[in-house]
N, C-alpha and C positions, 0 to 999 in steps of 0.2 A: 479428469472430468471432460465429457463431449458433450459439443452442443452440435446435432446436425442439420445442414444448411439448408434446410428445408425450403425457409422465407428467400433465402435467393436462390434458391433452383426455381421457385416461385416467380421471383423477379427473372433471370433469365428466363425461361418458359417464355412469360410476358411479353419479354422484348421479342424474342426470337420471333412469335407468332404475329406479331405484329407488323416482322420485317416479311414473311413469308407474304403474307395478306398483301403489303402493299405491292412488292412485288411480283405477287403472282395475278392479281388486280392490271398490272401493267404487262405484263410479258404478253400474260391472255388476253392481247387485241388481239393477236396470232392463238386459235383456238387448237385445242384438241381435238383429234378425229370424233366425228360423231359416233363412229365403232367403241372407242375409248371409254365414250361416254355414257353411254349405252350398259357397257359391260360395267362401270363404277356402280351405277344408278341401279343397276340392277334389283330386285329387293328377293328375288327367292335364289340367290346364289350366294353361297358362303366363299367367305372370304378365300379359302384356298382356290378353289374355281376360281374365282376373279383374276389371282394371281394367274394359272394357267394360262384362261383366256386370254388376260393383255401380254402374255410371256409371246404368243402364240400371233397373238396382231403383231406385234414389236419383226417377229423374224418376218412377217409377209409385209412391210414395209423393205427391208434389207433384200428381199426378193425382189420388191417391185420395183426397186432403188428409188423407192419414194424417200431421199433422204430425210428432207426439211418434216417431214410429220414424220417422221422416225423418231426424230430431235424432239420436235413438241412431245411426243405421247412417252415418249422416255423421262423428260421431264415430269408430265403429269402425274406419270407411276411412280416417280421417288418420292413425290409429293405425297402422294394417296399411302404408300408405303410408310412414310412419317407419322403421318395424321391418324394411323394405325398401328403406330409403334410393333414395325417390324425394322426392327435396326440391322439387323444385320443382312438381308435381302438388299435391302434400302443402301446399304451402303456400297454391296457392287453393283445395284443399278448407276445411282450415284456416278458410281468410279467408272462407270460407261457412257452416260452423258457427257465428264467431263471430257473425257477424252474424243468423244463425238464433235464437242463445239472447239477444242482446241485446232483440232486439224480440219474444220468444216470453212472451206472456202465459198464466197468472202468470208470473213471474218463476221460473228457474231457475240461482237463485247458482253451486251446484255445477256444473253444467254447462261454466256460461258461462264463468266463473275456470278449469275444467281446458282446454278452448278456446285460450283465452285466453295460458295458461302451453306451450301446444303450438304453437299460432301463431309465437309469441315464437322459440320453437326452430327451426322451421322457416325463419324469418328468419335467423335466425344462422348456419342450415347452408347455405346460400344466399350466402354474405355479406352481408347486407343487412341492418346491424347497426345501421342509426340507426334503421328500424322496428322493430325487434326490442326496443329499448333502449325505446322508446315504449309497446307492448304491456306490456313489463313494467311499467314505468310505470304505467300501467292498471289494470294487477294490482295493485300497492303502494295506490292511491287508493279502489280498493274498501274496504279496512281490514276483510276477510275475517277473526275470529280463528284460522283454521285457516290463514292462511297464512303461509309458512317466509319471514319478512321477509328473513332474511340469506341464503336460497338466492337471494333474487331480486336482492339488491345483489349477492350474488356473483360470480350468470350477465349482470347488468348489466358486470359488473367485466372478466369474460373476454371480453367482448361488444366494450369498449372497448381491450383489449389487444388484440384480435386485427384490429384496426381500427387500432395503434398510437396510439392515443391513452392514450399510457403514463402520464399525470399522473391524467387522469378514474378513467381503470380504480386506482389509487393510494386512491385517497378513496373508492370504491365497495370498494374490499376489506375497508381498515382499517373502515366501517360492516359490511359483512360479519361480520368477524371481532368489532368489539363486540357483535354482535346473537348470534352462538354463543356468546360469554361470555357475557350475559346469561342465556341461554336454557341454557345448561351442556351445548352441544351440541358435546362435547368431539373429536370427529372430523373435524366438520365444520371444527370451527379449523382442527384441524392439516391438513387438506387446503387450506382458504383460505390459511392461512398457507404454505404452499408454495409455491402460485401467484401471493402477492402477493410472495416473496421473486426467482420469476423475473424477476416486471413490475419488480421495482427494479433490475435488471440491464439490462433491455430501455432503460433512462431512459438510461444510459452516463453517468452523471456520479460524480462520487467521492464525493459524498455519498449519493446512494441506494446505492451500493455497499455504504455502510458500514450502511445500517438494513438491506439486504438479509443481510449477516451475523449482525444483531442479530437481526432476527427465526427466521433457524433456529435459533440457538444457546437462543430464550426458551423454544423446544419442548421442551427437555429438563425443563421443568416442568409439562407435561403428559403425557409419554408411560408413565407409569400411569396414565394416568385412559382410556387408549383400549386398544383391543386389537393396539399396537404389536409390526410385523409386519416379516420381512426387505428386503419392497421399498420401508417408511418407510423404512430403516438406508439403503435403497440413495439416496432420493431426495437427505436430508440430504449424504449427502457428497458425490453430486454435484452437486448447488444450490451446496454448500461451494465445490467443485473451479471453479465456473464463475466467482463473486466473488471467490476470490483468483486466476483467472487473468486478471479485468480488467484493459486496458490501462494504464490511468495507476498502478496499484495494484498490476502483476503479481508475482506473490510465487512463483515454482517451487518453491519450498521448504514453501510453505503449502498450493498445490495439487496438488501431484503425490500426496501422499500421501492425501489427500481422493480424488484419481480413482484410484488404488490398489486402495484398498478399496473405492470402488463397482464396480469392474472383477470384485473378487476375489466378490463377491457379484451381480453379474450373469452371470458364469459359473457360481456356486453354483447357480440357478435357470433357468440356460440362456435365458437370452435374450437372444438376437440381438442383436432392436435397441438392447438397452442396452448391449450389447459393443461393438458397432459406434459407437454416440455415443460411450461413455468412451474409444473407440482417437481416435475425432477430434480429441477435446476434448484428451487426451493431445499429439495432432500438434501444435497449437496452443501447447504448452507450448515443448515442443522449436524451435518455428518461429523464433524470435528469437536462440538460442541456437546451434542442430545444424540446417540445412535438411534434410540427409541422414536422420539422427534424426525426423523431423517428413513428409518425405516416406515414410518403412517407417512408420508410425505412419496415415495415412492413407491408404495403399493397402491395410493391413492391415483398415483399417476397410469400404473398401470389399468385400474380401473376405467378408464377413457379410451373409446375405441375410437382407431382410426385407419386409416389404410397408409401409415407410412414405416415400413419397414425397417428402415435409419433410425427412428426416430424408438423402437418398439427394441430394437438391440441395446441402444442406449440406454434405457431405463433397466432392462434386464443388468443391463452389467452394472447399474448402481444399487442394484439391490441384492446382487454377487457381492458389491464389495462390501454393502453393509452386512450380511449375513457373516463375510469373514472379519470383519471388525466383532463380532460376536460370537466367534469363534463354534459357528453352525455350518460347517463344512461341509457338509451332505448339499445343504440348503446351497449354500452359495457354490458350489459346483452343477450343481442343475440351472440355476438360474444363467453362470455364464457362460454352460454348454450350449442352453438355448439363446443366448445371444450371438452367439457365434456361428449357431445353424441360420441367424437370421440374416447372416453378412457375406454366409457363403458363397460365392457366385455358382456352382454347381450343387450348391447346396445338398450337397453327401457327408456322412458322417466320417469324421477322422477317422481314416482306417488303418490303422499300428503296422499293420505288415505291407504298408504302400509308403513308397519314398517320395512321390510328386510332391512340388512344392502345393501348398495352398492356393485358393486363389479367392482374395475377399473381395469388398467390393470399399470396403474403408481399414485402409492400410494400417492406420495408426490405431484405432478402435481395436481390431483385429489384434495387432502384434501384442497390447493389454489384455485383451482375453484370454490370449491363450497364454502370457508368462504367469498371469493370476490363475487359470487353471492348474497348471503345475505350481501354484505355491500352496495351494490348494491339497493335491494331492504330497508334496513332502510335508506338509504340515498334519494330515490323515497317516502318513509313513512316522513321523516320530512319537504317532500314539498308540498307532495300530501294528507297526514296527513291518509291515507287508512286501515284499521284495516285487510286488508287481504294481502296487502305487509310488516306488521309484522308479521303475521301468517308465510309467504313465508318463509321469514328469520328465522325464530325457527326453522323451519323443517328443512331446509337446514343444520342450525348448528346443530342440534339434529342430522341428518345424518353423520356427521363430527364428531360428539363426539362420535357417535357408530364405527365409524371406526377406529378410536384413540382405543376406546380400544377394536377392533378386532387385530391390529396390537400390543399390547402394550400385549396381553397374546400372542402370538407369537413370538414374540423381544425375544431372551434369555439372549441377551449380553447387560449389563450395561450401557455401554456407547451409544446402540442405543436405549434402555428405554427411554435415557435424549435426544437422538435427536429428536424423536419425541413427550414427555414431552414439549421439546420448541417449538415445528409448534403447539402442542394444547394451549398453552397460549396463541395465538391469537386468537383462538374457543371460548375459554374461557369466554376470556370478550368483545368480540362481542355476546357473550349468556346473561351476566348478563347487559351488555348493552338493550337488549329487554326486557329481566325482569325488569329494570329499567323502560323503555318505555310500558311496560305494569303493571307496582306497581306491583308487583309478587315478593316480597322479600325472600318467601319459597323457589321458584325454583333456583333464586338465591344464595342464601344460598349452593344449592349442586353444582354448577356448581364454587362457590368459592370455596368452600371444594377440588372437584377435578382439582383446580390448585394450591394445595399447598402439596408438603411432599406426595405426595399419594406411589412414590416409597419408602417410609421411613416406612407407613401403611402397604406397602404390605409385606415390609421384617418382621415387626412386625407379620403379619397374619402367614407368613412361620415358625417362632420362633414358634408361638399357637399351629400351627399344627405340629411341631414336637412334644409337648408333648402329644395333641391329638391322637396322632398314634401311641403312645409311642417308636421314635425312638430310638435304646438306643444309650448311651453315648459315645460306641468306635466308634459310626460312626458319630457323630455329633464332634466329639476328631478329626475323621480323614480329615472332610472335611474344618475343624478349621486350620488344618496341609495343607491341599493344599491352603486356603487363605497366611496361614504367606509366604508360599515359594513364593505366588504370588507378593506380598509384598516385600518381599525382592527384588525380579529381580524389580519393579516398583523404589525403595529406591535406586538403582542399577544404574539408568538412571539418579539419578541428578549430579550422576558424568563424571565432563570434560574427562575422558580417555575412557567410555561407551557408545556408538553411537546406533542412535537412531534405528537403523538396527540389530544392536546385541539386542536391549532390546526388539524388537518387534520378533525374533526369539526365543527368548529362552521364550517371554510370548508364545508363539504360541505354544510349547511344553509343559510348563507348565499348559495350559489350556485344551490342547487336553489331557490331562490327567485327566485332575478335569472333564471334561465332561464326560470321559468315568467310571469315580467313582461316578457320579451323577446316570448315564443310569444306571450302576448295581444293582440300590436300585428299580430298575423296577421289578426285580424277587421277591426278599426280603420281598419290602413295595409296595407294586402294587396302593395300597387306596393313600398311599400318594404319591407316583409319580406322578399317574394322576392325582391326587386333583388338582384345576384350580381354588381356591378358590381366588372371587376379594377380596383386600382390600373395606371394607363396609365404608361407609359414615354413620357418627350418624344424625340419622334423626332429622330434623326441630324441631318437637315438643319434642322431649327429649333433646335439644339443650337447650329449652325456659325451658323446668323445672328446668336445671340443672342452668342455669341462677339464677331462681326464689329462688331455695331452698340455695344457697350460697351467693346472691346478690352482683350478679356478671353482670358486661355487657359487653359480646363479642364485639370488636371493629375489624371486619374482613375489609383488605384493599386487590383490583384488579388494579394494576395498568401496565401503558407500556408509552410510551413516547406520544399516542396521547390523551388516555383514565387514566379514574379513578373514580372508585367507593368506598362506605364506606357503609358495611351493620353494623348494631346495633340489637343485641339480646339480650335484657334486662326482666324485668318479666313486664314490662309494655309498650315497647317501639320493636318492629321489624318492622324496615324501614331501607329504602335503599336511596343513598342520591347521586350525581353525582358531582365528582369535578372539579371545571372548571379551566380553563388555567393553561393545565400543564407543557408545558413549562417553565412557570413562576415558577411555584411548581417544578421541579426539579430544576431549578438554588437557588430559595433558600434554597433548600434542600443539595444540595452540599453545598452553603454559610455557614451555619445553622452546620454542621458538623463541618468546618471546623471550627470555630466559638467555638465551643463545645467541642472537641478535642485539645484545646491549652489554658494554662491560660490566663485569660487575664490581657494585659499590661500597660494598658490605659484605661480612663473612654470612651473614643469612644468604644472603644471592647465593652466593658459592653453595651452602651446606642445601639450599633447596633446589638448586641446580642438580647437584651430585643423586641425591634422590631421586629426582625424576628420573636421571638419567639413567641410574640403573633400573628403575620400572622397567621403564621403557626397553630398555637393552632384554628383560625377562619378556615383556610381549612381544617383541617384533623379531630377536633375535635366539630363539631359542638352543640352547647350551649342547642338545643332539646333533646343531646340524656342522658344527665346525670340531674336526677330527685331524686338523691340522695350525696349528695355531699362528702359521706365514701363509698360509695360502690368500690366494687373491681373494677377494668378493667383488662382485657385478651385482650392482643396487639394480633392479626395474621396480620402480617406485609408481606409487598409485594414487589421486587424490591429494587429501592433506601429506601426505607423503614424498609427493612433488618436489616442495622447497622445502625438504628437511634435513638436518647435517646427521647423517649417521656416525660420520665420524666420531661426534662429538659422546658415542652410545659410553657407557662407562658398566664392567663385566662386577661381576660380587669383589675383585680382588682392589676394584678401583682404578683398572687400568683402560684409557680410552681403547676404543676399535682400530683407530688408526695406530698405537702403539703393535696391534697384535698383528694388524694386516693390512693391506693395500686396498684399498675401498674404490671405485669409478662406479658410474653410473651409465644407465643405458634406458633409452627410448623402450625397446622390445629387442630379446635375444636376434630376431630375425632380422631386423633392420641393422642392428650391431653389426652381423655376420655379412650382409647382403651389400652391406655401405665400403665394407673395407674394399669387396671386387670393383667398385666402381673405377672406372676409367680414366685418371689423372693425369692433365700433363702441363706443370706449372713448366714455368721458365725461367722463373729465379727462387731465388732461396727465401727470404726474409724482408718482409714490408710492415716496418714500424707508424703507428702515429701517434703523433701528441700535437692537439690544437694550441695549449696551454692558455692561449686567449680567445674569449666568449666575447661575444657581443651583452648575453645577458646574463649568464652563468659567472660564479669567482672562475678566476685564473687556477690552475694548477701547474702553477712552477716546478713539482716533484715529479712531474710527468715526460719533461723532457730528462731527465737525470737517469726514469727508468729505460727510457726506450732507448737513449744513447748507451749506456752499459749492456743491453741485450745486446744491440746490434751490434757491437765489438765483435760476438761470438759466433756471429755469421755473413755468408757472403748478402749486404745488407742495401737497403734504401730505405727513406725514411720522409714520412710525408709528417713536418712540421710548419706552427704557426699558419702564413698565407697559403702553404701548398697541401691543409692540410682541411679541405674544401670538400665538399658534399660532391662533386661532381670528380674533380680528382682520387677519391677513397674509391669512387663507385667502380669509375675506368680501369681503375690497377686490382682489383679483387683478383680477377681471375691469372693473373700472372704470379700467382707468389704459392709455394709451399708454406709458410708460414705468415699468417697476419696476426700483430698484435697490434690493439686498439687501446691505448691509457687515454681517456678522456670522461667527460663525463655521460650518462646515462639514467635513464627511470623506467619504471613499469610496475604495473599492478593491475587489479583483474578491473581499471573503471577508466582506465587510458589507453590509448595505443604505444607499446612499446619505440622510445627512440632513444640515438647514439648521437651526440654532440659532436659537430667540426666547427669550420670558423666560418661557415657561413649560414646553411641550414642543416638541419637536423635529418637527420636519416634515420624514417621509421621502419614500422617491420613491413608496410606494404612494401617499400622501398625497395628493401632486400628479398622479397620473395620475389623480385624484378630485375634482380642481378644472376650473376652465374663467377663459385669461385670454383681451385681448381687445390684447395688448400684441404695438406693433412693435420694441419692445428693453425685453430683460431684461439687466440686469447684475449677476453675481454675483460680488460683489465681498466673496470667501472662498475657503479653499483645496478642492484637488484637484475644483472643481465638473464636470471635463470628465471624471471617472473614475469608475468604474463597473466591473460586471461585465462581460467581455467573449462578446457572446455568436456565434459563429459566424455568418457570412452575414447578419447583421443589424446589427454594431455594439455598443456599447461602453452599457452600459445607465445613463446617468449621470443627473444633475440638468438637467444643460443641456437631454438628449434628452423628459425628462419635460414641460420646460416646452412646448418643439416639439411635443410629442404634444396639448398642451390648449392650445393658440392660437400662440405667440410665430411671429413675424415670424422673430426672429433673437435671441440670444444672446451676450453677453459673456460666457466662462468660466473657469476657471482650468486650469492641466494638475497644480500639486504646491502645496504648501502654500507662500502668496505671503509675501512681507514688504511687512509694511505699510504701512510710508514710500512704499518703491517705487511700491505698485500704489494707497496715496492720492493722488499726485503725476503720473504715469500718468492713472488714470482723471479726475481733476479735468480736466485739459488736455484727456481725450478727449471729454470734455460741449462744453469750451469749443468746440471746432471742429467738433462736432455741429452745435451750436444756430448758428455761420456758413456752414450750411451745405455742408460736406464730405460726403460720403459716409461712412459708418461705419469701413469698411475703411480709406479716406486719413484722416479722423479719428483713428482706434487709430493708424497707422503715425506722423502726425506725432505724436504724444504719445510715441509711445515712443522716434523721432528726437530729439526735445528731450530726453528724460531722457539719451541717449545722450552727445550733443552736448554735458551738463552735467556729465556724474562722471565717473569715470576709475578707474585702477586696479581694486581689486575690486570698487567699488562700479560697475563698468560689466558685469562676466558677467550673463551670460544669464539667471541665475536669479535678478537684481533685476528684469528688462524684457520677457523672453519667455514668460512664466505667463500671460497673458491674451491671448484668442484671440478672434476673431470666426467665430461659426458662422452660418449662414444670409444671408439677406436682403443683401447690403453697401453698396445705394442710398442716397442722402440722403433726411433725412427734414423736412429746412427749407429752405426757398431760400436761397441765399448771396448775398453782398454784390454781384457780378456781377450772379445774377440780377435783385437788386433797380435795378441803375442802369439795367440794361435797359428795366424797365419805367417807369423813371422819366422816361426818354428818349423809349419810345414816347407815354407820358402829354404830357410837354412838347411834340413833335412833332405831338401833336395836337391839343392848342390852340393852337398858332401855326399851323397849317392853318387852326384853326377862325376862328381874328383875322384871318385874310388873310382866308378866303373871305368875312367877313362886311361885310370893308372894301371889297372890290371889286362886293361885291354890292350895297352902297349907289351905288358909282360906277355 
């Protein structure tokens, strides 16, 4: 659903004109040439002429070196050029002023600073918001007392919303709005606060939902302090109307009467365009409920004319989506090709045999339209069966994935990488969807690659290329130092007395700092500043050889709550396979967990366990694609998929997976592939820890027993009891090839990930603020593979943290292990380490043997299949094989060498 920001383009408009006005009221005691004026006022010369004419005075100034009215009439003409809306004129006049008053001796503050703040705008209206954001910047650094600090975070704010960088623009409002508190500039709040309650909406998560409600509702303790007006009354209820009509949140009982009354008050005032939104918004209501209901509710909307183009797409595309809830596809393909001619900025029709990316004017609006035209179009393909309405659809989503990642090298801020990472996961596999519907498993193959971990690929790329460019150490030291302090203020906000407003201020400082130590390495490292390098995708066929030469078969899974795919890359075997009712497959997949995750207590457990498991094993792992019954498997798991034991899958003979094969798991083939080259260079072997005593946590007495038994089997150190300290774990990270962590741990998708020492707790901000240099991490605590789960990216855990800042590979947990179990487990999985096995055949025989040893309840799943291998799964020591080898070739060649030396005497 889109609501466009009409009311605060409204409001911004507002302000802006109002700063120009006064400003230009004051600058102009210094007038413009009477020539200037002359030619503005003119009444029988159009507007291009005008231009000419002042283009034409401006150069016979520069002739006459009359500078000072050069300046003036320059500025007048950006002015006249705005109030004209010729933005893009205006903005190299603009960018000619400034540069006039910068180097214009003396020095002319005023000038320069209104310049400056006009520039800025002209950027914005243009789209071209990351200069725009700069300029203001600019402005802020001057430290002018005459200038409106929190107009400029403000227009900063709406600069980065309308760029959908909805997290930035977040932290530039709430500075906004403390800086009108401050300043008691009671208006200006409640307009910021309006626009910052849309941007929480714009974020689509349940928790900005809820601050977005909170912030209108804080208004009603201001609205005597301003001169509170019928179209506030109007904006409140439908700001109201749009947060309780959120998806995950949707409440018709909450909303309707919110759009009600904004309805009953936009008729009050006769305006159109707000008649026409609240009938949409209305349709929207009804759409889940009544199609019938929801389609007379946006037709109705379109029946209201207005001149707002934004607003005129939007309805189009809800009356797209109703037509396809009604399965009138003709219908709803016209309607959301005309909504998308309406957002076009060149406004040309999609031309199939042209590659340019698109260019909208609402990124997010835009990338819906067009993956809903192509669903559009394969849904007309499986009735009409047409081999050029799949064609349609590829293109469409090949357009949509270029834009994804036109936007995704733009995004600088992390948490908007991941809002748009999750609008491409539904690109995604509506792509390998047609690949499916066209047997195309290659193309396939990349467009699953690029919805998994690719922001985890690309922080990898950045790591490459700092040795690449050889950045050195005290600055890659330093910008290590602006993470931890980042870190800490995040660690900061899980406490009750730290409100969400102090923590989003003091990030907003602390960031604007790391930004401007980023920019600095522009002068420095210029090659690698600009480098723009994507993360790469391992190609198709080096995919299939690496398969071939390890005999290994990739088991890649796409999934979402309607769709699901299973591609297979084996040395004999690349097919793609489609799974059907997934509904059903997510309820046994939550089952199936649950199931898996609890001993069982009863021979029902068991016998309903077994059942699922083999379902399960018939949908996910189907019986064509394993032609070898030892070869490896490589899980790239999807969704609920994430934290699930395959291991645990059970075939028609009743034999688990792990009996037949070596199972590991992997982020994305590419990142698997791409992590192993990375550049490592520990310095010791083996760092154990066991806190065993908590401050708040029980003790784990069994924790010392495990870690001391490991580290017998290597050259070892061991951070126990008091040395086994949040700041001591953090300092020794990077020295060790092997770190194992026995302590305790939590995570789920509604906490932040942390690991237990004996003094404070290390979260996942923590560790994405570290740097190790380790080829196996083992976290030997519970739930370490869980985490928030983030859309087209993965599962935001411990294990993914340690992958982000070096690890090879990962030992992890999926639920909260028992300890016996997984001390017994992981002991045996060292011992067959250090002989040489591979990781993955190391984990398998340990957990064979525990198998092979208990019985009854002490044999479920949920003693033996909580610990996982993610990454890397090669050996990391030579085996006893290897060694006779070479003991052979050694002996072989001195009994050559005794021969040859005895014949050579002969």
């Amino acid at each position: 659903m889109f609501y466009p920001n009409m009311a605060e383009i409204t409001i911004f408009k507002r302000c802006f004109s109002l700063f120009l006005f006064f400003c230009y009221a004051h600058l102009f005691s210094q007038q413009p040439s009477t020539f200037f004026v002359k030619i503005r006022s003119a009444q029988n010369a159009t507007n291009k002429e005008k231009i000419n004419q002042i283009e034409t005075l401006l150069n016979d100034h520069l002739k006459n070196k009359d500078s000072i009215q050069y300046g003036l009439d320059l500025t007048a003409f950006s002015i006249w050029l705005y109030r004209n809306e010729y933005y893009d004129l205006g903005s190299s006049q603009s960018e000619k002023a400034v540069k006039f008053y910068k180097k214009l001796t003396p020095h002319n503050d005023q000038f320069y600073l209104y310049n400056l703040n006009l520039l800025a705008r002209f950027y914005s209206l243009i789209d071209n918001y990351i200069d725009s954001n700069e300029v203001y910047l600019e402005v802020l650094k001057n430290k002018n007392p005459k200038t409106d600090v929190g107009e400029i975070y403000s227009r900063i704010a709406n600069n980065h919303n309308s760029d959908a960088n909805f997290h930035i623009a977040t932290n530039y409002f709430l500075k906004a709005i403390e800086e009108f508190r401050k300043e008691k500039q009671h208006r200006k709040l409640f307009d910021t606060s309006i626009q910052l309650s849309t941007n929480y909406l714009d974020i689509l998560d349940d928790e900005s939902i809820v601050k977005g409600i909170e912030t209108l509702k804080a208004l009603d303790r201001i609205k005597d302090k301003i001169d509170y007006n019928i179209f506030d009354e109007y904006l409140i209820n439908e700001r109201l109307g749009n947060l309780y009509n959120y998806e995950t949140l949707f409440d018709p009982c909450a909303s309707l009467p919110y759009y009600k009354k904004a309805l009953s008050i936009a008729k009050k005032i006769g305006n159109n365009r707000e008649i026409c939104l609240i009938n949409n918004n209305i349709g929207h209501v009804y759409r889940y409920v009544d199609n019938d209901s929801a389609l007379f509710y946006f037709k109705k909307s379109l029946s209201y004319h207005h001149k707002d183009q934004a607003l005129s797409a939007a309805v189009l595309y809800s009356l797209g989506l109703s037509y396809m809830d009604q399965e009138k596809y003709d219908l709803a393909y016209n309607s959301l090709n005309s909504s998308l001619d309406k957002i076009k900025i060149d406004n040309k029709k999609i031309d199939t045999s042209q590659k340019s990316t698109i260019k909208l004017s609402d990124k997010n609006l835009g990338l819906e339209l067009i993956k809903n035209l192509a669903v559009v179009q394969i849904k007309k393909y499986e009735s009409e069966n047409s081999v050029e309405l799949l064609d349609d659809a590829l293109f469409l989503l090949k357009q949509a994935d270029e834009l994804i990642d036109q936007i995704k090298l733009e995004s600088m801020h992390q948490e908007s990488k991941l809002f748009w990472r999750g609008l491409a996961s539904d690109i995604y596999i509506n792509l390998v969807k047609v690949c499916y519907l066209q047997n195309n498993p290659e193309l396939a193959y990349h467009y699953l690659e690029k919805n998994k971990a690719l922001l985890l690929l690309e922080d990898l790329t950045k790591e490459r290329s700092k040795i690449f460019f050889n950045i050195p150490d005290s600055v890659i030291k330093k910008e290590r130092s602006f993470k931890r302090k980042i870190a800490l203020i995040k660690n900061k906000s899980l406490s009750e007395t730290y409100s969400d407003k102090d923590r989003s201020l003091e990030l907003f400082e602390i960031k604007n700092r790391y930004t401007s130590f980023i920019d600095s390495l522009q002068d420095r490292f210029p090659k690698y500043y600009y480098s723009k390098e994507e993360a790469s995708i391992l190609s198709f066929d080096k995919t299939v050889d690496q398969a071939s030469r390890t005999n290994t078969s990739f088991v890649h899974y796409i999934l979402n709550d309607e769709l699901g795919y299973i591609l297979v890359i084996s040395e004999d075997t690349q097919e793609l396979y489609e799974i059907h009712d997934i509904p059903l497959l997510q309820n046994y997949i939550a089952s199936f967990h649950k199931l898996s995750s609890t001993p069982f207590t009863s021979k029902a457990d068991k016998q309903e366990f077994q059942k699922l498991a083999r379902e399960l094993y018939k949908k996910l792992l189907p019986d064509t694609i394993f032609h070898e019954s030892k070869s490896k498997i490589i899980i790239i798991p999807d969704d609920s998929l994430l934290s699930f034991p395959f291991e645990t899958l059970m075939n028609k003979e009743g034999n688990y997976l792990i009996e037949e094969h070596e199972v590991s798991y992997a982020y994305s083939i590419s990142f698997l592939e791409q992590n192993k080259r990375l550049e490592r260079s520990p310095q010791k072997e083996f760092l154990g820890m066991a806190p065993i005593n908590y401050k708040k946590l029980p003790k784990l007495p069994n924790s010392a027993k495990e870690v001391q038994t490991i580290a017998k089997k290597f050259d070892s150190d061991i951070l126990m009891n008091h040395t086994a300290s949040k700041e001591d774990l953090i300092n020794s990270l990077p020295a060790y090839k092997i770190i194992h962590l026995s302590t305790h741990a939590n995570a789920n998708d509604t906490i932040v990930p942390w690991i237990a020492t004996t003094t404070k707790n290390i979260t996942l901000n923590d560790i994405y603020s570290t740097k190790n240099n380790a080829e196996l991490i083992t976290l030997s605590a519970c739930n370490t593979a869980k985490g928030k789960l983030q859309k087209g990216e993965g599962v935001m855990s411990i294990a993914r943290a340690f992958f982000n800042t070096g690890s090879n590979s990962v030992v992890s947990t999926l639920w909260k292990a028992d300890d016996k179990s997984t001390e017994k487990i992981i002991t045996n999985f060292y011992t067959h380490l250090k002989n040489g096995a591979s990781k993955s055949e190391a984990l398998r025989n340990a957990k064979l043997e525990y198998l092979k040893n208990h019985s009854l309840s002490e044999a479920s799943p949920y003693y033996w299949s909580s610990l996982v291998l993610i990454g890397n799964p090669d050996p990391m020591y030579p085996s006893l094989n290897t060694w006779y080898i070479l003991l052979g070739i050694l002996l072989s060649f001195l009994l050559l060498s005794t021969l040859y030396k005895i014949f050579s005497k002969k």
